[in-house]
N, C-alpha and C positions, 0 to 999 in steps of 0.2 A: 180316291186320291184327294185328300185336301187341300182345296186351294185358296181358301179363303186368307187376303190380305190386305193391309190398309191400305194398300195402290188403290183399291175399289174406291173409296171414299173420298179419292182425290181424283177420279178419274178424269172428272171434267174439265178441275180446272190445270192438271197436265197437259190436255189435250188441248185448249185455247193456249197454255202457254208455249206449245210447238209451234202452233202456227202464226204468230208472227215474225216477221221480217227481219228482222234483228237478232235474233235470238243465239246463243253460244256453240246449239245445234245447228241453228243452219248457214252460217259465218264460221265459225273455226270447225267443229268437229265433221259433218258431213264432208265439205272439199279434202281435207283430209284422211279422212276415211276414203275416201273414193281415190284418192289417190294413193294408198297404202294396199289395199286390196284388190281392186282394178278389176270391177263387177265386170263381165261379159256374156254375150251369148252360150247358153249351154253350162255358166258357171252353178255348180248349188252351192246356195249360200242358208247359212243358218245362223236368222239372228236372233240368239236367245235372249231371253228377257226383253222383248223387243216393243213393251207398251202399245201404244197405238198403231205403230207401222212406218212412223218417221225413215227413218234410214232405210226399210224394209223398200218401201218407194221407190225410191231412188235408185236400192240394187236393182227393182223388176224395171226400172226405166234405161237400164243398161244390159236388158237382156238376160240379165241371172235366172236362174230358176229357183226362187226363196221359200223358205219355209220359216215363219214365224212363233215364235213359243214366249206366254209371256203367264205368270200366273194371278195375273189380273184380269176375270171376266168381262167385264167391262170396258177394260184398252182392247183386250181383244174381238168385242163387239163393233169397236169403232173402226180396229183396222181392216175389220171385213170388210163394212160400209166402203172404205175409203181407196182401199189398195186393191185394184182388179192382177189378176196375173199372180198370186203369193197364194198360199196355203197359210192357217194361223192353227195355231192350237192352245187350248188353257191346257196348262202343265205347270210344274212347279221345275227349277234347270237342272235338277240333281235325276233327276228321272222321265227319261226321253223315250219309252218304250215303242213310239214309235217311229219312231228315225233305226234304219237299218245301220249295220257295224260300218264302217269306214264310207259312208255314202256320201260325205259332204265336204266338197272343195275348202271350204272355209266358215270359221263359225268366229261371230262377232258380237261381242259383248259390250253395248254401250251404256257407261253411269250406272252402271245396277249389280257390280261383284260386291261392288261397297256395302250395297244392301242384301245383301246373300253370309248368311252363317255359316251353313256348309260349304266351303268353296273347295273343298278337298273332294267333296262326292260330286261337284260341278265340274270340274276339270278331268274326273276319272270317265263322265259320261260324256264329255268331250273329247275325248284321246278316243272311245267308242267309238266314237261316232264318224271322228274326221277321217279321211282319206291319207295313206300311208304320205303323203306329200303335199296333204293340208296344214292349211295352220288356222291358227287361235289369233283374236286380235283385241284384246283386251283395253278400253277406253276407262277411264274412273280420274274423279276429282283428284287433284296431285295430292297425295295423302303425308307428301313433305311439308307443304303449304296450308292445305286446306283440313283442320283438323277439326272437327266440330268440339266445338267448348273451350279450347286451349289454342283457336290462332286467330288476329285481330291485325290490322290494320293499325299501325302508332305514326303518331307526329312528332320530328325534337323539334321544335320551335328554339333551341339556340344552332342548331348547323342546318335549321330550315330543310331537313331528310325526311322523307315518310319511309317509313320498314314495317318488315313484318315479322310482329310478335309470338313466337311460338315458343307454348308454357309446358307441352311434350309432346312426345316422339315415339320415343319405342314400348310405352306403352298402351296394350290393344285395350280397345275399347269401344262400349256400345252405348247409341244417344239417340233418345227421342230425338226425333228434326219435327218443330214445327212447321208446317205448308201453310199458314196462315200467320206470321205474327204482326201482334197488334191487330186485329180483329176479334170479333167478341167470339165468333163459331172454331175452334180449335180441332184441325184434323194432326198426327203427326203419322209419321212413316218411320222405320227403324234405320239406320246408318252404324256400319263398323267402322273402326278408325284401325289399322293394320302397320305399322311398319313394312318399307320397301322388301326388308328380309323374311317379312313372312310369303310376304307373295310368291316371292323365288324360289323359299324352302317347298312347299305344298307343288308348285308346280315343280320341281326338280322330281320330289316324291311320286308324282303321277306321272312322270315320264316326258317331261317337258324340259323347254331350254328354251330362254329368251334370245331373238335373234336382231331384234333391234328395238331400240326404246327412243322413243321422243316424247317431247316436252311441248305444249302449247300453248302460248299466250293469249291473252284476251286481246279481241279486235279494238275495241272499246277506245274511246279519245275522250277525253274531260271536259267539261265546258270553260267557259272565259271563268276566271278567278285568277285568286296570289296561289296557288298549290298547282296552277293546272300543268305547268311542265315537270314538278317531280311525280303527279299523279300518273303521268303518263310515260316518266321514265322508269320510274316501278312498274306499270305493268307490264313492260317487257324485260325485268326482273325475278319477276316473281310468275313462276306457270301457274294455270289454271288445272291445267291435263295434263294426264301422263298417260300413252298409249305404248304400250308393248305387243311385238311381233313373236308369236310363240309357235315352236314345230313341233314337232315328237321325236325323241332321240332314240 
């Protein structure tokens, strides 16, 4: 099975940038997750593409019984190191060979459908896999907002508004992301950019139905400046996240 991917290449500094204190992961998406899926004793949870073991943590500290899949060897070295109580495995998410059929309460996908091609062969080993009364919980950059190459941040300096600029929408597309810019050493990692309809259609196709969808904002506050109250009323304007609640129909 081939696993080789540029997540390797960035592994380390993923892994510093989870753990600090601030971070998008552990201020908005973590509390949220944990309260959307409501890890418990005896729960198995599957979090695919799950990097270093960030969220994976957290379920085993709520008594889950996790099983981690990420196809970066190297995140999945650290999450061994890191997370006692989890199972990990290198895999690529299209193919789980080894997760038995309907064996898992719940399977959670954080920040990384984005970066996933196949997502039609991810959702059909998912619908596999989960339990006739599991669900999918699907986390990704808001892909209304957040569209790499075509959305920016603007200023009118006559109605003194900050908005946000987006140059398209519906269509899909695929973009180097630099992990470093403005540094001399240049790693990137691949990112799709998807209209909200696609994701509905593929998952409809695989036997799915969104059962609830939320938006989340950045925690985030602006420092003293002239901008810093519309900076801060845009960001509870404009989501960061968009997480979807998905069953099997």
């Amino acid at each position: 099975m081939k696993t080789d991917t540029s997540w390797n290449n960035v592994s380390d500094w993923y892994d510093e940038l989870l753990t600090g204190s601030d971070t998008y992961q552990s201020k908005v998406i973590l509390p949220n997750l944990l309260r959307l899926v409501a890890p418990k004793k005896g729960m198995k949870i599957l979090d695919l593409a799950c990097g270093q073991g960030f969220f994976s943590e957290a379920f085993v500290r709520e008594g889950a019984e996790v099983v981690g899949v990420d196809i970066s060897s190297n995140l999945i070295n650290i999450a061994k190191e890191r997370v006692r109580g989890a199972k990990f495995f290198v895999s690529s998410a299209d193919k789980l060979l080894f997760i038995p059929d309907h064996s898992v309460d719940a399977v959670v996908i954080t920040l990384a459908i984005q970066n996933i091609q196949n997502i039609s062969e991810v959702f059909r080993e998912v619908k596999r896999a989960l339990s006739p009364s599991g669900k999918m919980f699907l986390v990704l950059n808001h892909p209304s907002f957040r569209i790499p190459g075509a959305s920016a941040w603007g200023f009118d300096e006559i109605s003194k508004k900050q908005y946000r600029r987006i140059d398209s929408y519906m269509t899909e597309s695929k973009h180097e992301i630099d992990m470093h810019p403005g540094k001399g050493k240049t790693d990137v990692t691949v990112s799709f950019h998807r209209p909200l309809q696609v994701y509905f259609k593929v998952l409809a196709n695989n036997g799915f139905a969104v059962s609830r969808l939320e938006e989340w904002i950045s925690h985030k506050e602006s420092g003293k400046g002239p901008r810093k109250v519309e900076e801060d009323r845009t960001r509870k304007e404009f989501p960061l996240f968009l997480c979807m609640e998905v069953f099997s129909q």
